[in-house]
C-alpha positions in Angstrom: 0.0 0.0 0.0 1.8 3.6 -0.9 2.3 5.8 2.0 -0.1 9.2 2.4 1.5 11.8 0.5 2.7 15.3 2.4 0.0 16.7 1.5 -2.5 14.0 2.5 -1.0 14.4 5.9 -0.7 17.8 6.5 -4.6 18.1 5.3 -5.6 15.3 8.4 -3.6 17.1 10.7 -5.1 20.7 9.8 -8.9 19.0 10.0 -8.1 17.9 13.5 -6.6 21.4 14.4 -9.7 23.2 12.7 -12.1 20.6 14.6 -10.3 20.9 18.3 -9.9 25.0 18.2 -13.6 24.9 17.2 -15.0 22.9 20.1 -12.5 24.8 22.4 -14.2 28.0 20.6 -17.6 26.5 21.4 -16.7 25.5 24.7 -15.2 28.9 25.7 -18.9 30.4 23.7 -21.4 28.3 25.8 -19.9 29.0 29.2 -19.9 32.4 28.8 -23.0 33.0 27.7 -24.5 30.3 30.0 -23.7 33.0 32.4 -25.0 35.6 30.8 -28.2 33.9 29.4 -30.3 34.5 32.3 -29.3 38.2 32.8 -30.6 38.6 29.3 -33.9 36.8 30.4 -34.0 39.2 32.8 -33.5 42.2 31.4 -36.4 41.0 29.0 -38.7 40.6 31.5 -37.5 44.1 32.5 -38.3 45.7 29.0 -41.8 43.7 28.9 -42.4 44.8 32.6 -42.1 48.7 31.1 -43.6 48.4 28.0 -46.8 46.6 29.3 -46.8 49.4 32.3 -47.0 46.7 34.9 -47.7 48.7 38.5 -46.3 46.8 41.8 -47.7 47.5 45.1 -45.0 45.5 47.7 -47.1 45.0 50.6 -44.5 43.6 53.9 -46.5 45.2 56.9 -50.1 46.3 57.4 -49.5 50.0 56.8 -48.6 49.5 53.1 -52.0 48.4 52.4 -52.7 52.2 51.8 -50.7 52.0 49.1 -52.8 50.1 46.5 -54.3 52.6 44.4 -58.3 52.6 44.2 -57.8 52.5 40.5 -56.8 48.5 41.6 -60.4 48.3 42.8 -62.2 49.9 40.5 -60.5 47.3 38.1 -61.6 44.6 39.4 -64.9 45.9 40.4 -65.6 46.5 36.8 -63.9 43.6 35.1 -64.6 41.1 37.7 -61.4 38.6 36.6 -58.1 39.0 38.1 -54.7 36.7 37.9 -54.1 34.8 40.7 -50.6 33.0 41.7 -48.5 32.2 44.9 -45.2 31.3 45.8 -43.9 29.0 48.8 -41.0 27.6 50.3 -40.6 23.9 51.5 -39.7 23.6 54.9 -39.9 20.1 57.0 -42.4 18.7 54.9 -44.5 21.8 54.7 -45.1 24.3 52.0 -46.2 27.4 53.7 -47.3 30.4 51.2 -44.5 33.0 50.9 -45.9 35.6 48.8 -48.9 36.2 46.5 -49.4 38.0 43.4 -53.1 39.1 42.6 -53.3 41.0 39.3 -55.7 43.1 38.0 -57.0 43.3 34.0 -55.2 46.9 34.2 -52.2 45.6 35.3 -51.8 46.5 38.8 -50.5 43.4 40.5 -50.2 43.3 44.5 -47.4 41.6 46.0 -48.5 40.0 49.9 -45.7 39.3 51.4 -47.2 36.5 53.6 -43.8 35.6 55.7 -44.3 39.2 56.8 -48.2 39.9 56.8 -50.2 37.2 58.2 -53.6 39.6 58.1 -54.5 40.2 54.3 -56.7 43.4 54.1 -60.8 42.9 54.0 -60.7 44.7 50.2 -58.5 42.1 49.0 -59.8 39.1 51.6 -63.7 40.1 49.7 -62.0 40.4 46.3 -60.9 36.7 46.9 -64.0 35.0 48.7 -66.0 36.6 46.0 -67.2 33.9 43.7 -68.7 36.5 41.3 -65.1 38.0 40.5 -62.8 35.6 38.5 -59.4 34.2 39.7 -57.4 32.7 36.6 -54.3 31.4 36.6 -52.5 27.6 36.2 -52.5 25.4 38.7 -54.5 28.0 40.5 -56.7 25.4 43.1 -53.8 24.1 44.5 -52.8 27.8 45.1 -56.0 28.7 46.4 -55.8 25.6 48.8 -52.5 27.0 50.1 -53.7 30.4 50.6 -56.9 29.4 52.6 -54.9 27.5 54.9 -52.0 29.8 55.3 -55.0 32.7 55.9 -57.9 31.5 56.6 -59.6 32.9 53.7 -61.8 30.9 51.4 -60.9 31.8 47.9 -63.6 31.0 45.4 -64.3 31.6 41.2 -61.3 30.2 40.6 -60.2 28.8 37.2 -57.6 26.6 35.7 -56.9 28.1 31.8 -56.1 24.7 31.0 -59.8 23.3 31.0 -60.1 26.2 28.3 -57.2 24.8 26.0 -59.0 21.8 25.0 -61.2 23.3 23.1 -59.0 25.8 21.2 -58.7 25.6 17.3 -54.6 25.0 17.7 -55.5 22.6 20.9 -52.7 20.0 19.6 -50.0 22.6 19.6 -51.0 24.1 23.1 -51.2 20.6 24.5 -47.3 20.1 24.7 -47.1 23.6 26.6 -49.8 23.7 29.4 -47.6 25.4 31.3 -48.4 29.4 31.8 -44.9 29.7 30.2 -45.5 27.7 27.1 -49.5 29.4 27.1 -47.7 32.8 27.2 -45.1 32.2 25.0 -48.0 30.7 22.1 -51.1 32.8 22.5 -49.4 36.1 23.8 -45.4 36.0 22.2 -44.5 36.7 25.7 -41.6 34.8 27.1 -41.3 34.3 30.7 -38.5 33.6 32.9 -38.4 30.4 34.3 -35.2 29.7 35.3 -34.7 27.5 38.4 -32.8 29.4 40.8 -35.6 32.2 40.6 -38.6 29.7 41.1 -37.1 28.2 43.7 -35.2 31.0 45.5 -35.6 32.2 48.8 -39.0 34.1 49.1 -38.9 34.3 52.5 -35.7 36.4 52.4 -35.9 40.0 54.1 -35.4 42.0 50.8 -36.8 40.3 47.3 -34.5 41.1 44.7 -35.8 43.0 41.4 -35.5 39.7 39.2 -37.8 37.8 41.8 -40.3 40.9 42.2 -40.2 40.6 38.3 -41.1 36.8 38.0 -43.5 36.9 40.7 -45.8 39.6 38.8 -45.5 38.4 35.3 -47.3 35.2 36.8 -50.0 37.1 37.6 -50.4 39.5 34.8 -50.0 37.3 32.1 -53.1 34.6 33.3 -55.6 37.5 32.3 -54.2 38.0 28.8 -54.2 34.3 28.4 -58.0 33.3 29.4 -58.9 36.3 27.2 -57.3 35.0 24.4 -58.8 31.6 25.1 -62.1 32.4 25.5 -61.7 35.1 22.2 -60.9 32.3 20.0 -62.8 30.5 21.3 -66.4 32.0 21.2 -66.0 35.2 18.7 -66.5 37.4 21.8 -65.8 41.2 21.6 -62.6 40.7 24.2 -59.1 42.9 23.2 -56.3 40.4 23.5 -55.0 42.4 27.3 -58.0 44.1 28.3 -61.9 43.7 28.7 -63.2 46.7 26.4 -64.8 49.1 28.6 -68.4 48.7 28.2 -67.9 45.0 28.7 -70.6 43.9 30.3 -72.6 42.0 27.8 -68.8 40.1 26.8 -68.3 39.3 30.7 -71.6 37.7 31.3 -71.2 35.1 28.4 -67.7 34.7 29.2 -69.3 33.9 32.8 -71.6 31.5 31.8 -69.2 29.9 29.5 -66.5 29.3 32.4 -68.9 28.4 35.1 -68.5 24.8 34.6 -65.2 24.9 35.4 -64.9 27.0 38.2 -62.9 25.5 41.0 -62.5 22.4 39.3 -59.2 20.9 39.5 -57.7 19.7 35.9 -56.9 16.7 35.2 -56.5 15.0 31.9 -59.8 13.5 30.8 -62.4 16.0 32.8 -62.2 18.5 29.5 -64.4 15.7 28.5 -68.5 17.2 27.2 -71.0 15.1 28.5 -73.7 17.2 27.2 -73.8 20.2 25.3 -76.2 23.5 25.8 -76.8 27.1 24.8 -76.9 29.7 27.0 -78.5 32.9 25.8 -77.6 36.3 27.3 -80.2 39.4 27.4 -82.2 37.7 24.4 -79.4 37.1 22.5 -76.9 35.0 20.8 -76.4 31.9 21.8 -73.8 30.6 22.8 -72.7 26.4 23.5 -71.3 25.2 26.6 -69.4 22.2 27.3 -69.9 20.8 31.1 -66.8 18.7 32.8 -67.6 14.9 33.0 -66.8 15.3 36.5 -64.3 16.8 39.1 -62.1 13.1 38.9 -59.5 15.3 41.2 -61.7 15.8 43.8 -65.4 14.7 45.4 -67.9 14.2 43.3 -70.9 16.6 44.0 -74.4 15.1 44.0 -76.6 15.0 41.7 -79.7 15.5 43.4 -80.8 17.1 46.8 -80.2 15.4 49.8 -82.9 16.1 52.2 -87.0 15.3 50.4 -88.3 16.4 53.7 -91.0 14.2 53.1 -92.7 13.5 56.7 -93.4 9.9 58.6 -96.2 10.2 61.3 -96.9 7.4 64.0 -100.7 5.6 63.5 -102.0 8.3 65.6 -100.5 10.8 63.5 -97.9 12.3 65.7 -94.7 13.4 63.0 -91.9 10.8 64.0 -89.0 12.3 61.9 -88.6 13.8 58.1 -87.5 11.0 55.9 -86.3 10.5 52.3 -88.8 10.1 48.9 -87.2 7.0 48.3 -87.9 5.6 52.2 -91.3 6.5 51.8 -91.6 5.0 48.7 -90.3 2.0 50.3 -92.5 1.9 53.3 -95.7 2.5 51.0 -94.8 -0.1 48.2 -94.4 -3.0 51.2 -97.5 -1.7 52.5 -96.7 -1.0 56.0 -97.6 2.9 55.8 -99.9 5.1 54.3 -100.3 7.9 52.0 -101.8 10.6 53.8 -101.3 14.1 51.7 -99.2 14.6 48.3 -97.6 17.8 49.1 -95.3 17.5 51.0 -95.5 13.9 51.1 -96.7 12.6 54.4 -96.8 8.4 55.0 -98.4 6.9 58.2 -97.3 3.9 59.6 -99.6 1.0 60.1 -97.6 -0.4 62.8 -96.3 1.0 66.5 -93.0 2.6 66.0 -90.1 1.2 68.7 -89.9 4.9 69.9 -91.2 8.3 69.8 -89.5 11.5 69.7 -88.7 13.0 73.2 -86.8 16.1 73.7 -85.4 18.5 71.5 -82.8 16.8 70.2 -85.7 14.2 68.1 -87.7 17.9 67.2 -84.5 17.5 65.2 -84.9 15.0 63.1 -88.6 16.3 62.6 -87.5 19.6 61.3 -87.2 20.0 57.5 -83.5 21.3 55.9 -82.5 23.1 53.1 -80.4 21.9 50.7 -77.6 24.7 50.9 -74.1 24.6 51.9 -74.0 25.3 56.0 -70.6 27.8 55.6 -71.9 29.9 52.4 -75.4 29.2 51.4 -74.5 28.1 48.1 -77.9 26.0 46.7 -75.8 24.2 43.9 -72.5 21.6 43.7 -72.6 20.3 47.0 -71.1 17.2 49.2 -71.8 15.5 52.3 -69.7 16.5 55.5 -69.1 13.7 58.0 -68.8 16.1 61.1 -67.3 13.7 63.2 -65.0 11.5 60.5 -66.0 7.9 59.9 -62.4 6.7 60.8 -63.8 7.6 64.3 -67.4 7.0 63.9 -67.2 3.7 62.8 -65.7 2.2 65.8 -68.4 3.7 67.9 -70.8 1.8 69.7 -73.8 0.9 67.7 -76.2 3.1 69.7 -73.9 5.9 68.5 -73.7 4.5 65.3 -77.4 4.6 64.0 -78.7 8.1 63.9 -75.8 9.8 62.8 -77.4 12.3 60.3 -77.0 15.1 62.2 -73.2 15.0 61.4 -73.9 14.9 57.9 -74.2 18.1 56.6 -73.8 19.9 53.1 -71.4 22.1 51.9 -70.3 23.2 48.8 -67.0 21.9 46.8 -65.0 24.6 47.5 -65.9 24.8 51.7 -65.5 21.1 51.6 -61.7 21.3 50.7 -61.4 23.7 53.0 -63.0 22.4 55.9 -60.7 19.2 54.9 -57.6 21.4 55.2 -58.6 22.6 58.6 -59.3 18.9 60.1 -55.6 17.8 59.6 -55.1 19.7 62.3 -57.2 18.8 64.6 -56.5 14.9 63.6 -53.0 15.6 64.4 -53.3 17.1 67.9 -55.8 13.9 68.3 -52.3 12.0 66.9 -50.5 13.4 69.6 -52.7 12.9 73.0 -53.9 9.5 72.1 -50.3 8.0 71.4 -52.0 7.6 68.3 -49.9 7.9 64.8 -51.0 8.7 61.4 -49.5 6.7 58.9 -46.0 6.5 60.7 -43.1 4.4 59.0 -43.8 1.3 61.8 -47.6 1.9 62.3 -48.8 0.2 59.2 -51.6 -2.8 58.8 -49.1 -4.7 55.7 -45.3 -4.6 56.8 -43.0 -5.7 54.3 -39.8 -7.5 54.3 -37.1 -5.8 51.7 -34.8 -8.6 51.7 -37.2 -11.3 50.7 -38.3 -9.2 47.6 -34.3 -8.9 47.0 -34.9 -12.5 46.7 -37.9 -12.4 44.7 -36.3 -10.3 42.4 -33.0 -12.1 41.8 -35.5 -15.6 41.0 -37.6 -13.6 38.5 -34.2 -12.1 36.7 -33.2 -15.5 36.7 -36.3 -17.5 35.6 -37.3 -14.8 32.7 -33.3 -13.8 31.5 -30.7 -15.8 32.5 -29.0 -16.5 29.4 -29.0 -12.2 28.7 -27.1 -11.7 32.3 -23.8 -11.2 32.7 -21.5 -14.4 34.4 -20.6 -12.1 37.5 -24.1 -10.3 37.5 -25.6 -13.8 37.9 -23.5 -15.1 40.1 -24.1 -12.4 42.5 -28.2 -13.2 42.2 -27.6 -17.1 42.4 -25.6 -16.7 45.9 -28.3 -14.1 46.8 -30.9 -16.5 46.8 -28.4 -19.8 47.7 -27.4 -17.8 51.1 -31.7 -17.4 52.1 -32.2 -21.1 51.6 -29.0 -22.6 52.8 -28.1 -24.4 49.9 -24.8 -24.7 48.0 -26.3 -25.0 44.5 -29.5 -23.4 42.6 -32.0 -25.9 40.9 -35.1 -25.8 40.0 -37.0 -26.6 43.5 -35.2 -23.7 44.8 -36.1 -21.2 42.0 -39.4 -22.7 42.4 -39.5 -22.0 46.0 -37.7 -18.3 45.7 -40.8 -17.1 42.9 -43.6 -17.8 45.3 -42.0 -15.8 48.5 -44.4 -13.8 50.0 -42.8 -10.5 51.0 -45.7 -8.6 52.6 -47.3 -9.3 56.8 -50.0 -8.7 58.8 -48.5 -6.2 61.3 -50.3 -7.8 64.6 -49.4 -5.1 66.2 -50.6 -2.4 64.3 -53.9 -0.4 65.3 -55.3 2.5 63.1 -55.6 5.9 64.4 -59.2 6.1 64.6 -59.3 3.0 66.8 -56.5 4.5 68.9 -58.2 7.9 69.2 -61.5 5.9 70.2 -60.0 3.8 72.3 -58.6 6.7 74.6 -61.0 8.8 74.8 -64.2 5.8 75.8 -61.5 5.4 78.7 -61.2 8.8 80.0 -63.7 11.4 78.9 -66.6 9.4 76.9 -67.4 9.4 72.9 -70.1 12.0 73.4 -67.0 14.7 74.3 -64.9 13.3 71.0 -68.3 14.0 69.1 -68.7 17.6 70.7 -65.0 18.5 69.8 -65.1 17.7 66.4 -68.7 19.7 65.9 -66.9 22.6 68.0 -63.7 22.4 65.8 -66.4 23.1 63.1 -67.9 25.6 64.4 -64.8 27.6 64.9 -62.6 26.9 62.2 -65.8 27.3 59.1 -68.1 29.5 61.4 -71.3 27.9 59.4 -74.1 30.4 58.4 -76.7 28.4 57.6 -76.9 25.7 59.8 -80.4 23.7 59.7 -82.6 24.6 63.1 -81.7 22.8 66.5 -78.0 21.6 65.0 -76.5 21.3 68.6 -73.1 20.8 70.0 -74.6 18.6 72.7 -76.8 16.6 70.5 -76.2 12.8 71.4 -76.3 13.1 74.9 -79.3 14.2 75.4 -80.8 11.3 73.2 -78.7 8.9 75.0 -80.1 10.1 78.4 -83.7 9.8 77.2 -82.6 6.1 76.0 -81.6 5.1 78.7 -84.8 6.4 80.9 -86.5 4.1 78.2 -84.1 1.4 78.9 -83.5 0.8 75.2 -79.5 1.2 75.5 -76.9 -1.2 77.0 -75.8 -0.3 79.9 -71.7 -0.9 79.0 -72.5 1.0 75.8 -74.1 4.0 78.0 -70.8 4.0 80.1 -68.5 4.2 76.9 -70.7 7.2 75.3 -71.3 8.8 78.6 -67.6 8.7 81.0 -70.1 10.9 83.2 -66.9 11.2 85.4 -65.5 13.4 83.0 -67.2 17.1 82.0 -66.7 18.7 78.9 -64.6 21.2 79.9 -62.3 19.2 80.8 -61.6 18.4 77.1 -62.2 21.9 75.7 -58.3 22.4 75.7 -58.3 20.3 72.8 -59.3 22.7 70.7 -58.7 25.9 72.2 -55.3 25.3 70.7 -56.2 25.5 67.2 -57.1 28.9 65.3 
């Protein structure tokens, strides 16, 4: 073979020269403008800040609340939509609420400083508990969830944009970014900043730096924008791309109704879904179509119909026993063991001697009809049942305690049942903590499992499905693995056999669940009546219920039990249990004195 000529050589050695000062050059190029990338981001975000005339109020202590111009107000008074966005730090296993941004369709955006202000003011706490006025943003329930436990305040009207993108004519395209950068960057040419070491920095810090005040409002600000956009494509609607037009009102109202079935719905893939499809017509009209969720699958389910008929049930000498469900009655009159005795409201009367008859007025209860409204806000539409007093308590009770329960059933609406949720952790925890009795600890588990034996598991299903495809030492090391558990100097069949049909999980004899534990303690020293009273006073304080149905009491069961047991229709060991008469209330009240 003849050598490379001079030439040939000199022309591989100069390729490799040009190729190695290149990637040096490329090197060098990236690293410096790594570093310098996200000051450019910045000082975009700067530029955009100024050019869309973005106003910040910075609100750290209650006397900058005078700050906020009315014209922030008046914006939202008149547009009734604003953007809506927090940010948190995580700190042992917590994620308490930093800071939030509420921005209006003007672009004033308030900055709350919640590390630093613990009292929002009652402008902005009614802008946010205000149904009627829209909070957009993504993500935003889980921020609203935050915010109502970090404040107390129960924000409503709040809507994901990404229910909305679904529907949209470039729906495909939007899919990939759902994120409000990737929403921002395609329907508004607005590039955020999303670098890391801003969203995660320090917002509890004494002093917020201009690059974080400058994230933190663009959050806000651009959600408006975005759902206006959305629902402009979407439906034709007279909506500028930034702002509601002035005389707007005819555009908000259809944008309203349009929304409404996804208000404070959490998104999750699949609920975009239309079950059904109607027109909505505003002031006589265009029409316009709505597509209803399938269904909150992120959340409860509300009902479907009302939960009290208030239908009545009267003893054979006509006395009212109790209000009952349609469906009861309907049962009782089809077996023909009652009575139809008037249509409206529907009134049935036994044929037969009821086992008891209402004494006291804790039965006038259970004879009093009840509206079909959330208890905390009135709301007549979208609601759930409450369980009071939790059924991880309630079902160990006695069955005396047991039966008759409605009275810790009540209703209220989506939004106050999350709430309400958020605030009985709490209380479950203090419960945690003077019972002796853990939730969900590392060793307090019903199924303990043993990580060696699936080790074992493991190495006999590698074996059994791939042997021939492992490496000699890698098999070797899974052969001994399972050799060593058996005892055995050699791996056959019987012992691969043996290895596949382990069982790694037990019954942890030991183990007790909370509610039992909680139960348990407090039959032996103050009586299940006192654990009923604190959870309905826990209630009580932490929703402060509006609308609760006529003789709702505190007190309730004890006062039945006592008549019970004048009738002699309770066990006596059961009466004990409920009762602990040794023990007064107020001798339990501590327990939640201690919680806001």
């Amino acid at each position: 073979m003849a050598e490379p000529s001079f030439n040939s050589r000199n022309s591989f050695f100069l390729g490799a020269l040009v190729i190695g000062v290149t990637t040096v050059a490329s090197f060098v190029h990236l690293k410096y403008h790594g570093k310098q990338f996200f000051r450019i981001q910045s000082k975009k975000c700067k530029q955009l800040i100024h050019r869309k005339g973005l106003k910040i109020f910075m609100i750290e202590n209650s006397e900058d609340w005078v700050k906020i111009l009315p014209s922030f107000f008046r914006s939202v008074e008149k547009s009734k939509i604003v953007g809506l966005d927090c940010e948190w730090v995580s700190r042992d296993a917590k994620e308490p609420v930093a800071l939030m941004q509420i921005s209006s369709q003007s672009g004033e955006c308030v900055l709350v400083r919640f590390c630093k202000v613990k009292k929002i003011s009652p402008k902005i706490q009614e802008i946010l508990e205000n149904e009627e006025i829209l909070k957009v943003g993504v993500g935003i329930l889980g921020d609203a969830h935050r915010m109502g436990r970090e404040s107390g305040v129960s924000v409503r009207g709040c809507l994901d944009l990404r229910h909305l993108v679904f529907s949209h004519q470039n729906k495909e395209k939007l899919k990939k970014r759902m994120g409000l950068a990737g929403l921002s960057a395609e329907l508004l040419d607005i590039a955020l900043e999303k670098d890391f070491r801003i969203s995660c920095s320090d917002w509890e810090a004494p002093r917020l730096t201009n690059r974080q005040i400058d994230y933190a409002s663009l959050d806000a600000f651009v959600s408006v924008p975005i759902f206006c956009e959305l629902i402009k494509d979407l439906y034709q609607l007279s909506i500028k791309t930034r702002f509601f037009p002035v005389a707007a009102s005819e555009s908000w109202d259809i944008a309203r109704e349009i929304v409404k079935p996804y208000l404070d719905k959490h998104f999750k893939a699949g609920t975009y879904l239309a079950i059904e499809e109607k027109s909505i017509t505003i002031e006589n009209k265009v029409s316009y179509k709505v597509y209803p969720l399938k269904g909150d699958k992120n959340g409860f389910q509300p009902r479907k119909g009302p939960l009290y008929s208030n239908c009545y049930m009267e003893a054979p000498d006509g006395e009212i026993l109790c209000t009952c469900d349609s469906r009861k009655a309907a049962w009782y009159l089809s077996k023909g063991i009652a009575e139809q005795v008037k249509d409206d409201p529907l009134t049935i009367r036994l044929k037969f001697e009821p086992s008891g008859r209402p004494v006291g007025e804790c039965d006038k209860y259970y004879q009093t009809p009840k509206d079909n409204c959330c208890v905390v806000c009135g709301k007549g539409e979208s609601y759930v049942r409450k369980n009071v007093v939790p059924q991880e308590y309630r079902k160990h009770f006695p069955d005396v305690m047991k039966n008759h329960q409605s009275h810790d059933v009540l209703l209220l609406c989506v939004t106050c049942h999350k709430i309400s949720n958020s605030y009985d952790l709490a209380l479950r925890t203090r419960l945690a903590e003077e019972c002796d009795a853990p939730i969900g600890t590392e060793n307090n588990v019903r199924v303990t499992e043993d990580f060696l034996l699936k080790k074992v598991v493991s190495a006999a299903r590698a074996i059994k499905s791939a042997k021939d495809k492992i490496p000699a030492d890698r098999l070797s090391e899974l052969e001994a693995r399972i050799t060593e558990y058996y005892n055995v100097s050699f791996l056959n069949d019987d012992v691969l056999e043996k290895a596949l049909r382990i069982g790694t999980r037990s019954v942890n004899e030991a183990y007790q669940p909370h509610g039992l534990k909680v139960v348990s303690c407090y039959a032996e020293k103050y009586g299940l009546v006192n654990l009923e009273r604190l959870w309905r006073k826990h209630f009580i304080d932490s929703m402060e219920p509006k609308f609760l149905p006529p003789l709702w009491s505190l007190d309730h069961n004890k006062e039945r039990l006592d008549n019970r047991k004048a009738q002699n229709r309770v066990d006596p060991q059961d009466y004990v249990i409920a009762i602990a008469e040794s023990h007064t209330v107020s001798q339990i009240n501590h327990s939640v004195a201690e919680y806001p």
